[in-house]
C-alpha positions as semicolon CSV with decimal commas, in nm:
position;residue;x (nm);y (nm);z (nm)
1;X;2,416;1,839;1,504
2;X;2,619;1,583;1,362
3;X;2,401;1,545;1,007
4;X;2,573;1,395;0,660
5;X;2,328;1,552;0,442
6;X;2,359;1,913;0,665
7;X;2,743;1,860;0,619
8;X;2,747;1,829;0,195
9;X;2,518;2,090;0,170
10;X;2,773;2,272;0,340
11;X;3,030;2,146;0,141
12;X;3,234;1,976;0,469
13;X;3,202;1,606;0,265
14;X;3,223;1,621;-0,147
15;X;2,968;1,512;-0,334
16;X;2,844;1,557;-0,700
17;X;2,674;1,844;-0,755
18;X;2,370;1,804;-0,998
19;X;2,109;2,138;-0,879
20;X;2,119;2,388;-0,616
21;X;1,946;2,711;-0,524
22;X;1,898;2,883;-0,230
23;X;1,664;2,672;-0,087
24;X;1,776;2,285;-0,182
25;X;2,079;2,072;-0,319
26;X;2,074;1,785;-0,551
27;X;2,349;1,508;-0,547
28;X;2,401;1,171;-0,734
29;X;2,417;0,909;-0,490
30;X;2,672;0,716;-0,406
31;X;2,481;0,405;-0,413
32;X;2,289;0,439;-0,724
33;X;1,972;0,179;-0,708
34;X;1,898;0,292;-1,096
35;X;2,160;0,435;-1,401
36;X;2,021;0,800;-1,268
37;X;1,962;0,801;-0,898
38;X;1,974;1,149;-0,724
39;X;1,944;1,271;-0,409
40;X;1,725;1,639;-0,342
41;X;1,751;1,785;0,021
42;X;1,633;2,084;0,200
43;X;1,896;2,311;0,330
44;X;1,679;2,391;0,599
45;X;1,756;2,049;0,823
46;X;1,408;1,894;0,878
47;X;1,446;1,515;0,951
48;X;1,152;1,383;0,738
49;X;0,801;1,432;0,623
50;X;0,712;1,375;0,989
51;X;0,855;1,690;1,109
52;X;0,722;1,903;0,882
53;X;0,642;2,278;0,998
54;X;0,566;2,603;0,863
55;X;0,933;2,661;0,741
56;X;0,988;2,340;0,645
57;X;0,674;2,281;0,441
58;X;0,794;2,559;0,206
59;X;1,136;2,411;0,173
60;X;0,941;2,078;0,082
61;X;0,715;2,224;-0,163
62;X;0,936;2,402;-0,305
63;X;1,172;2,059;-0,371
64;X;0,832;1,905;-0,498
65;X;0,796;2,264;-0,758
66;X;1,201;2,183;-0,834
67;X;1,216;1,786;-0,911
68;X;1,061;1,843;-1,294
69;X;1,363;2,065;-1,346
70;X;1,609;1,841;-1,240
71;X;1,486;1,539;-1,395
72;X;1,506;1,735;-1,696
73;X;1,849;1,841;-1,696
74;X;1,948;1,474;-1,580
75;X;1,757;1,357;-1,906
76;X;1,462;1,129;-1,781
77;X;1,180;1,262;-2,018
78;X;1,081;0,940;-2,043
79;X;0,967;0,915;-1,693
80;X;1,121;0,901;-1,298
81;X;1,052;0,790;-0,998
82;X;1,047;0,984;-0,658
83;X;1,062;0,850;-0,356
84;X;1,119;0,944;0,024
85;X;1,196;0,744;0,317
86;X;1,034;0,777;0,654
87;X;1,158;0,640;0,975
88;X;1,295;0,304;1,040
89;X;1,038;0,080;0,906
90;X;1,049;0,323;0,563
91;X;1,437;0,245;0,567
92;X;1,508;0,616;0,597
93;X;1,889;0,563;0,668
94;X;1,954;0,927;0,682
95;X;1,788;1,160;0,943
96;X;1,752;1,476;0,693
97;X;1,442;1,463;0,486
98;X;1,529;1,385;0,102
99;X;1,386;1,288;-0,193
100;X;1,537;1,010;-0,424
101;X;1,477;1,070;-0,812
102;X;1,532;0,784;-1,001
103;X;1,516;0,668;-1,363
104;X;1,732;0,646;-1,651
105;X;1,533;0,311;-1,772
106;X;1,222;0,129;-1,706
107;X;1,184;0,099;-1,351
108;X;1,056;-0,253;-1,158
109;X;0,715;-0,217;-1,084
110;X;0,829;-0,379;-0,742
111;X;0,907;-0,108;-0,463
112;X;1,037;-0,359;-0,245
């Protein structure tokens, strides 16, 4: 499998580190699209919400039960976003399902 995301959660490509645990890995981006903008993966590779299984919807929920932590300890207690990309139409430019937090100030109330 030849998979970015699988391959810094392994630590094969650098990236920096924000959160992990046993069952996820947070990262800032490298394209930031807000002053915060961090990436949370599964370890488990599941390439999006559209593939979700038994194993996988743990890993997901337990990303969903993790994101209020690391928003916290990247300081937006004013408010984030969270967003995921799905397939090519949902701009999902990565095939490894992840979720973007981002904040840091007051975000557009455009998604587009």
């Amino acid at each position: 499998m030849d998979c970015l995301f699988c391959a810094i959660v392994n630590g094969d490509i650098p990236s920096k580190k924000v959160y992990e645990d046993d069952r996820c890995y947070a990262f800032l981006d490298i394209n930031p699209q807000a002053p915060v903008h961090c990436l949370v993966v599964p370890r488990l590779h599941v390439g999006s919400l559209d593939e979700i299984d038994g194993e996988s919807a743990e890993a997901a929920s337990h990303i969903i039960k993790t994101i209020p932590k690391i928003a916290r300890e990247l300081g937006l207690g004013n408010g984030y976003r969270v967003v995921t990309n799905i397939g090519e139409d949902g701009r999902q430019s990565v095939k490894h399902l992840h979720f973007h937090i981002l904040g840091g100030e007051c975000l557009s109330e455009n998604m587009a």
